[in-house]
N, CA and C atoms as an extended XYZ file, in Angstrom:
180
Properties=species:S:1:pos:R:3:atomname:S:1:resname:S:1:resid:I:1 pbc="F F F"
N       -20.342        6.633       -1.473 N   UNK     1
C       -19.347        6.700       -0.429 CA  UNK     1
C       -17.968        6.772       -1.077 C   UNK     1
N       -17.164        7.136       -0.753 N   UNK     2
C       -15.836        7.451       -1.231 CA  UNK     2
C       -15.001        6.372       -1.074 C   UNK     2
N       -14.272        6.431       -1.709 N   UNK     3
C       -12.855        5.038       -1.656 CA  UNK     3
C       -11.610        5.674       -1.265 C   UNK     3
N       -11.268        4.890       -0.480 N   UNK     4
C       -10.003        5.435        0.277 CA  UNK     4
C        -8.674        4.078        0.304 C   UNK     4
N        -7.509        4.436        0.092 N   UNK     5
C        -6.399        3.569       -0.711 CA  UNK     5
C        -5.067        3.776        0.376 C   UNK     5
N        -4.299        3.209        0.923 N   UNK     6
C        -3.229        3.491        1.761 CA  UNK     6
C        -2.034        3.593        0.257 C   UNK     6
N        -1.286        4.642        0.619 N   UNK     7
C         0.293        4.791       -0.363 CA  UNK     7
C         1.181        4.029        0.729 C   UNK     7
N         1.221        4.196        2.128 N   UNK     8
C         2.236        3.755        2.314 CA  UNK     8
C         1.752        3.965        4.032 C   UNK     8
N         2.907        3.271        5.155 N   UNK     9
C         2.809        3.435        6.275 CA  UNK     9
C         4.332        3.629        6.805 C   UNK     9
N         4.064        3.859        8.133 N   UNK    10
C         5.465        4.783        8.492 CA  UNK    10
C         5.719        3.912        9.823 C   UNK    10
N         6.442        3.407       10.311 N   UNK    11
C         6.944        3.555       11.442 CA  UNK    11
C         8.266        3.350       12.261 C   UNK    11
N         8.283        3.679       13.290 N   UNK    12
C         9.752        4.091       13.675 CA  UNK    12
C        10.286        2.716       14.616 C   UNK    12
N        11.414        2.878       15.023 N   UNK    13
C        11.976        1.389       15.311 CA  UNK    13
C        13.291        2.000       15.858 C   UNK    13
N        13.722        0.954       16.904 N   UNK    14
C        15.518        1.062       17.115 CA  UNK    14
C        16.371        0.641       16.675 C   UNK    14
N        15.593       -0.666       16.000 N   UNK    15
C        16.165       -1.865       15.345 CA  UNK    15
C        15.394       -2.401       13.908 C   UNK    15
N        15.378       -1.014       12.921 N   UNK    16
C        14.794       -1.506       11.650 CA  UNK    16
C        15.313       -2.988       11.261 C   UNK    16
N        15.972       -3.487       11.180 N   UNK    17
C        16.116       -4.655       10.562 CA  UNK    17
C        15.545       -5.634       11.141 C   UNK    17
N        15.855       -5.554       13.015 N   UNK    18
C        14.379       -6.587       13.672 CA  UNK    18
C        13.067       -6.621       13.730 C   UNK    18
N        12.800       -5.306       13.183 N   UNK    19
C        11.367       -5.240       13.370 CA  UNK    19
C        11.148       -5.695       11.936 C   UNK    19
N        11.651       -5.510       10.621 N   UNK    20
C        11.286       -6.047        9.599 CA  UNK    20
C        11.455       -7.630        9.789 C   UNK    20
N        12.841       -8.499       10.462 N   UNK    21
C        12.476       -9.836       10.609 CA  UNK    21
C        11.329      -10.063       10.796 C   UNK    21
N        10.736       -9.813       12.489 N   UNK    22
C         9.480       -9.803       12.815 CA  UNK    22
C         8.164      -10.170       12.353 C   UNK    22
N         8.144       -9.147       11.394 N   UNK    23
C         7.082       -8.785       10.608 CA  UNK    23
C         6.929       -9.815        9.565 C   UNK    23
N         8.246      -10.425        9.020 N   UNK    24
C         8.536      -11.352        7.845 CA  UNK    24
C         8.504      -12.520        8.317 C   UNK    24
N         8.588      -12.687       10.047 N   UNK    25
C         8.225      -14.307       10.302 CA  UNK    25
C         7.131      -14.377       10.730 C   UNK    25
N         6.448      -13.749       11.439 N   UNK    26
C         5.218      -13.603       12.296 CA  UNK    26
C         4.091      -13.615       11.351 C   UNK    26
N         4.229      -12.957       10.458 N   UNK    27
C         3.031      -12.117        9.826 CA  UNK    27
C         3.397      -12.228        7.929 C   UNK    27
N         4.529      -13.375        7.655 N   UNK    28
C         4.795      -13.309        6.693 CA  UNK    28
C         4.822      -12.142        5.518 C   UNK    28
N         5.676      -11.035        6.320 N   UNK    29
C         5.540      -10.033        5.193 CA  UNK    29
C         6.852      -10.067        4.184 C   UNK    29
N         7.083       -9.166        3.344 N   UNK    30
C         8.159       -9.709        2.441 CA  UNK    30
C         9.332       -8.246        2.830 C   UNK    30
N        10.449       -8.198        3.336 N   UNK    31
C        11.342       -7.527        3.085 CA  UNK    31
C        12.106       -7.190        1.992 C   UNK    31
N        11.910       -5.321        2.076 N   UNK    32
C        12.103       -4.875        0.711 CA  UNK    32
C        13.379       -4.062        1.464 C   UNK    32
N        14.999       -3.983        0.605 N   UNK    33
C        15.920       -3.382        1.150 CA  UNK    33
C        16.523       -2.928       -0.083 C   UNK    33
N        16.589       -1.282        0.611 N   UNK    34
C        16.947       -0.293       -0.110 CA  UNK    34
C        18.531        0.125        0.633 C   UNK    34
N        19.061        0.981       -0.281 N   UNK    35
C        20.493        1.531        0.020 CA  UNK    35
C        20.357        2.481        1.395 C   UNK    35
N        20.541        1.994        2.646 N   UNK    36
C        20.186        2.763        3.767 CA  UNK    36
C        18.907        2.470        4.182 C   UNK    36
N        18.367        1.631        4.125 N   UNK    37
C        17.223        1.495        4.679 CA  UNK    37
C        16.791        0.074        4.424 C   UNK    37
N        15.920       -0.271        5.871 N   UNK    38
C        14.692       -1.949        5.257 CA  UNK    38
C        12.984       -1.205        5.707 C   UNK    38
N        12.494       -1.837        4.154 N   UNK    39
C        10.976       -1.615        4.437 CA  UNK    39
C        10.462       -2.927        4.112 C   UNK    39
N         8.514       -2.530        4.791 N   UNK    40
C         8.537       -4.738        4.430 CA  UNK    40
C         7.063       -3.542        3.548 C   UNK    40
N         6.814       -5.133        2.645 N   UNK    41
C         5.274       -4.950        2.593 CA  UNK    41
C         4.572       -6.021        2.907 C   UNK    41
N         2.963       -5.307        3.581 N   UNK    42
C         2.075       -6.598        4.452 CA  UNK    42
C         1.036       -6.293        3.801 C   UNK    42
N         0.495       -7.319        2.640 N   UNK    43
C        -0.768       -7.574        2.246 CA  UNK    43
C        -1.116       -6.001        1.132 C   UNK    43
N         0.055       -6.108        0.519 N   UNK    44
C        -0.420       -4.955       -0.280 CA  UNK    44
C         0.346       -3.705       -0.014 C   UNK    44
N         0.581       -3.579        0.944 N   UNK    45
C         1.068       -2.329        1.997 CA  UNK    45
C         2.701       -1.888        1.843 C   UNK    45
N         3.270       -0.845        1.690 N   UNK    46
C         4.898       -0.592        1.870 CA  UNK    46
C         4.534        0.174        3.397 C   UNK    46
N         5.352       -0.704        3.919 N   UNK    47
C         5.811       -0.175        5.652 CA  UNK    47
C         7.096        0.594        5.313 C   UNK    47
N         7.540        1.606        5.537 N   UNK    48
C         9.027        2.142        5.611 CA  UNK    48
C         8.873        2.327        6.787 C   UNK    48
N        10.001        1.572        7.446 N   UNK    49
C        10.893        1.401        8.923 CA  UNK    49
C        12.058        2.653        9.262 C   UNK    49
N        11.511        3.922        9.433 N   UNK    50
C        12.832        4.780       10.000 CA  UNK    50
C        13.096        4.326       11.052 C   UNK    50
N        14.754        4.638       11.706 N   UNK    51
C        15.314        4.504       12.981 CA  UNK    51
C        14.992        5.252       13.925 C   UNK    51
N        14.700        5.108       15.362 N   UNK    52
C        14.736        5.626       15.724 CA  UNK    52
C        16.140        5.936       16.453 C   UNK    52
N        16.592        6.964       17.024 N   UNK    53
C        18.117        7.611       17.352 CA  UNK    53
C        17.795        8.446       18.768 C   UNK    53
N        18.874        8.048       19.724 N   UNK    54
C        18.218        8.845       20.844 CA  UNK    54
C        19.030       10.010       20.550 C   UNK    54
N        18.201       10.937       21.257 N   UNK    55
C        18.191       12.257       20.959 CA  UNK    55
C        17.334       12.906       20.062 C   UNK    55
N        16.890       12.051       19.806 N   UNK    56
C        16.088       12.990       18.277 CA  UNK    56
C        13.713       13.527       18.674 C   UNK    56
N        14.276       13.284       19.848 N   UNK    57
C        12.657       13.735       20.247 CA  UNK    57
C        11.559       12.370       20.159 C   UNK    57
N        11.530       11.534       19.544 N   UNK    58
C        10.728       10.034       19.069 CA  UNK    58
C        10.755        9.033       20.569 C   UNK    58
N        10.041        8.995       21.163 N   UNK    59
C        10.038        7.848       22.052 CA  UNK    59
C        10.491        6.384       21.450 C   UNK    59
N        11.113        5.650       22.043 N   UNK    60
C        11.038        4.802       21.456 CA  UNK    60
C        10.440        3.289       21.538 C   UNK    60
């Protein structure tokens, strides 16, 4: 059977920085902050948090 490995996960937000709190109290993940951006990682995992922006087609 094959092995299969996550690089990374994606998701979108209005409020990247609350949804990384969130994630870092709830679910103890660790916030990783880059120049323009917050990503967390959960259990191994890099989440990158894009914004979402109205207008840009993305429900939010």
């Amino acid at each position: 059977m094959a092995e299969f490995t996550w690089d990374h996960l994606q998701l979108r937000s209005p409020d990247p920085e609350s949804t990384a709190a969130w994630f870092a109290r709830c679910l103890d993940a660790e916030i990783i902050r880059k120049p323009g951006r917050v990503d967390i990682r959960l259990a191994g995992i890099d989440i990158f948090i894009a914004p979402v922006q109205e207008g840009d087609g993305v429900a939010p």
